[in-house]
Short mmCIF file of the C-alpha atoms (twelve columns), coordinates in Angstrom:
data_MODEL
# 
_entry.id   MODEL 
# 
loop_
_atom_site.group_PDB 
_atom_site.id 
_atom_site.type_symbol 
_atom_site.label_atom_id 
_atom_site.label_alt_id 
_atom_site.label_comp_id 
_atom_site.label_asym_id 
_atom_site.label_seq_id 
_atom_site.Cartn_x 
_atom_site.Cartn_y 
_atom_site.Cartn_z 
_atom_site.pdbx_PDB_model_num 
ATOM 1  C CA . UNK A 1  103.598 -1.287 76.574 1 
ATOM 2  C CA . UNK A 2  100.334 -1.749 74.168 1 
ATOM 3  C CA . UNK A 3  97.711  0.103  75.722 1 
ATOM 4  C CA . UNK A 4  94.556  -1.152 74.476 1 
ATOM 5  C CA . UNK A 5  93.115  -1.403 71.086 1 
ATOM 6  C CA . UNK A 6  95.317  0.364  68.378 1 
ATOM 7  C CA . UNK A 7  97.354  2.773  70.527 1 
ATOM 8  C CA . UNK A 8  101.538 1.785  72.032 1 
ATOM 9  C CA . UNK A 9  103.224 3.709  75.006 1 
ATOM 10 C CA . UNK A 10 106.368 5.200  74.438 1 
ATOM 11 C CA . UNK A 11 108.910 6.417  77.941 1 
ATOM 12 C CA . UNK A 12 110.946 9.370  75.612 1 
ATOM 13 C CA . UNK A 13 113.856 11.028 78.093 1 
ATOM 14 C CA . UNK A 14 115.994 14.134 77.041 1 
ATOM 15 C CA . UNK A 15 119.248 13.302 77.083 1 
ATOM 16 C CA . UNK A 16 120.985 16.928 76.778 1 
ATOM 17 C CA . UNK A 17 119.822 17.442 80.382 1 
ATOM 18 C CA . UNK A 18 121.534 16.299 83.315 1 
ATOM 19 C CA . UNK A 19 117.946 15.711 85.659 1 
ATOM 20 C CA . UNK A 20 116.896 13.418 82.112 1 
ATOM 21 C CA . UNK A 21 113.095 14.390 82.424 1 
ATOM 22 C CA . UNK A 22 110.956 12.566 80.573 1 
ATOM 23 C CA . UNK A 23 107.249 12.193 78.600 1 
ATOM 24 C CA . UNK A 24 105.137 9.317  78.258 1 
ATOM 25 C CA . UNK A 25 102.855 9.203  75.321 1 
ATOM 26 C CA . UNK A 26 100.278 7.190  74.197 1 
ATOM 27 C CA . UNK A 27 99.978  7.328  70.307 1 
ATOM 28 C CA . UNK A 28 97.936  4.989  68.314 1 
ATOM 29 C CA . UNK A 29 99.804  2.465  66.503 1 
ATOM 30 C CA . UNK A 30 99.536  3.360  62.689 1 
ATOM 31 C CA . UNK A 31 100.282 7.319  63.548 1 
ATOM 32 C CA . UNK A 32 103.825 8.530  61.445 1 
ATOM 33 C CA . UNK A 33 106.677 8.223  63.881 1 
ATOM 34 C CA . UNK A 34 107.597 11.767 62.228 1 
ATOM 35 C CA . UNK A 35 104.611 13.177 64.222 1 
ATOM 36 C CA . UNK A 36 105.540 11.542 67.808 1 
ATOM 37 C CA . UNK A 37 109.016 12.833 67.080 1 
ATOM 38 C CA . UNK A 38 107.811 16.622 66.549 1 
ATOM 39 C CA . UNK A 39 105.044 15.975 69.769 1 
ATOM 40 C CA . UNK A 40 108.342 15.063 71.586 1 
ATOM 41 C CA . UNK A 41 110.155 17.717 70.951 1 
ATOM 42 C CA . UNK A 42 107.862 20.454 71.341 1 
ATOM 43 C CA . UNK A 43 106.673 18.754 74.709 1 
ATOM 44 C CA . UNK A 44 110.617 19.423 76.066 1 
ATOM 45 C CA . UNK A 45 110.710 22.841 73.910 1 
ATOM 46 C CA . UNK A 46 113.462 21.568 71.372 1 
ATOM 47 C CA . UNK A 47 113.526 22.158 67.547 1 
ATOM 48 C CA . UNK A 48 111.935 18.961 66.414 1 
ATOM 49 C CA . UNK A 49 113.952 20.138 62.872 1 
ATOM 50 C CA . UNK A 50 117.616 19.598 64.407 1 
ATOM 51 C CA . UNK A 51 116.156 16.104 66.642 1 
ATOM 52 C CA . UNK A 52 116.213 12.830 66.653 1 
ATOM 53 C CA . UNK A 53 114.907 9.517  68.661 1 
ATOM 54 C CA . UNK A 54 117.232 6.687  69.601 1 
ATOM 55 C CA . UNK A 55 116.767 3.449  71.186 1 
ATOM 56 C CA . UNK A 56 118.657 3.272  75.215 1 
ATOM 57 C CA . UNK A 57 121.407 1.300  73.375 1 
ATOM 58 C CA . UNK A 58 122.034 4.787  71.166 1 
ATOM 59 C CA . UNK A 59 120.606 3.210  67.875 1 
ATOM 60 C CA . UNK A 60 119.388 5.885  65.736 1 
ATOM 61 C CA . UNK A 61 115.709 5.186  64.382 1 
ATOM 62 C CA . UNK A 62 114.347 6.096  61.314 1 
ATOM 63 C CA . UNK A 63 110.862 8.385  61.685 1 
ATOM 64 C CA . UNK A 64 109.636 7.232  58.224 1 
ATOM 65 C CA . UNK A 65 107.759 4.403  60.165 1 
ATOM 66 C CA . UNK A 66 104.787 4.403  62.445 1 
ATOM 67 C CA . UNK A 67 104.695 4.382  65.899 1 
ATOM 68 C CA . UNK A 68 103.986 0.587  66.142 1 
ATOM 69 C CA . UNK A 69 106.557 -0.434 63.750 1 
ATOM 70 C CA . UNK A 70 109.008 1.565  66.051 1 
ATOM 71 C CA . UNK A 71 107.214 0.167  68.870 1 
ATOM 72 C CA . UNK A 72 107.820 -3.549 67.784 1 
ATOM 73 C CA . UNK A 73 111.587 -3.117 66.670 1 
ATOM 74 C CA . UNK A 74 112.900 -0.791 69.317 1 
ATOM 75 C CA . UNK A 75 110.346 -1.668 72.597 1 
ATOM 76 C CA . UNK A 76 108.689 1.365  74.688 1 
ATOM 77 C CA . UNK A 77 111.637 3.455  76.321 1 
ATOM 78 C CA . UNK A 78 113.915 6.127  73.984 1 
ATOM 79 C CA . UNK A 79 115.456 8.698  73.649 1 
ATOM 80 C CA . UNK A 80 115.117 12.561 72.262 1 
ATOM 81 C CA . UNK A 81 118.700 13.817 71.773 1 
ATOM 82 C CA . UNK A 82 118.945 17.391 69.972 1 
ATOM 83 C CA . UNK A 83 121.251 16.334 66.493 1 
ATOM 84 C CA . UNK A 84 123.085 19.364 67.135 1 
ATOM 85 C CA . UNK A 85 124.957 17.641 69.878 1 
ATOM 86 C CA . UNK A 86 125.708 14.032 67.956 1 
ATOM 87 C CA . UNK A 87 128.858 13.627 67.020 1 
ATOM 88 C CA . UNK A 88 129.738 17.013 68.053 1 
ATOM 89 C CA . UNK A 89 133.665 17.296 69.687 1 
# 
């Protein structure tokens, strides 16, 4: 959701726990992804080091982009999963 001049909304949920809390955050549009990714993780006290962001659909999305680019390919609600658990057996 755009939320006024220069700024996008992003739903994130944690996905490693099982009542999937969640943060909305209002960013403005040309801010590095890399920073709402460490925001994100720090707001759910993971290691913003060993995270990642993925779309609902599990598509992994690449923080060296800005928070509208993100915005426009992958839409408002995602995903913080700690990497430690990705393809983990």
């Amino acid at each position: 959701m755009a939320t006024g001049p220069g700024k996008v909304q992003f739903k994130i949920t944690l996905t490693s726990d099982p009542k999937l809390p969640y943060r909305v955050l209002k960013v403005p549009e040309n801010a590095p992804f890399t920073a709402v990714l460490k925001y994100a993780s720090e707001e759910f006290k993971e290691n913003a080091d060993t995270s990642a962001i993925i779309t609902n659909d599990g598509v992994g999305i690449n923080p060296a982009q800005t928070a509208g680019q993100v915005f426009l390919k992958h839409g408002s609600e995602l995903r913080l999963i700690p990497r430690d658990r990705v393809g983990s057996s």
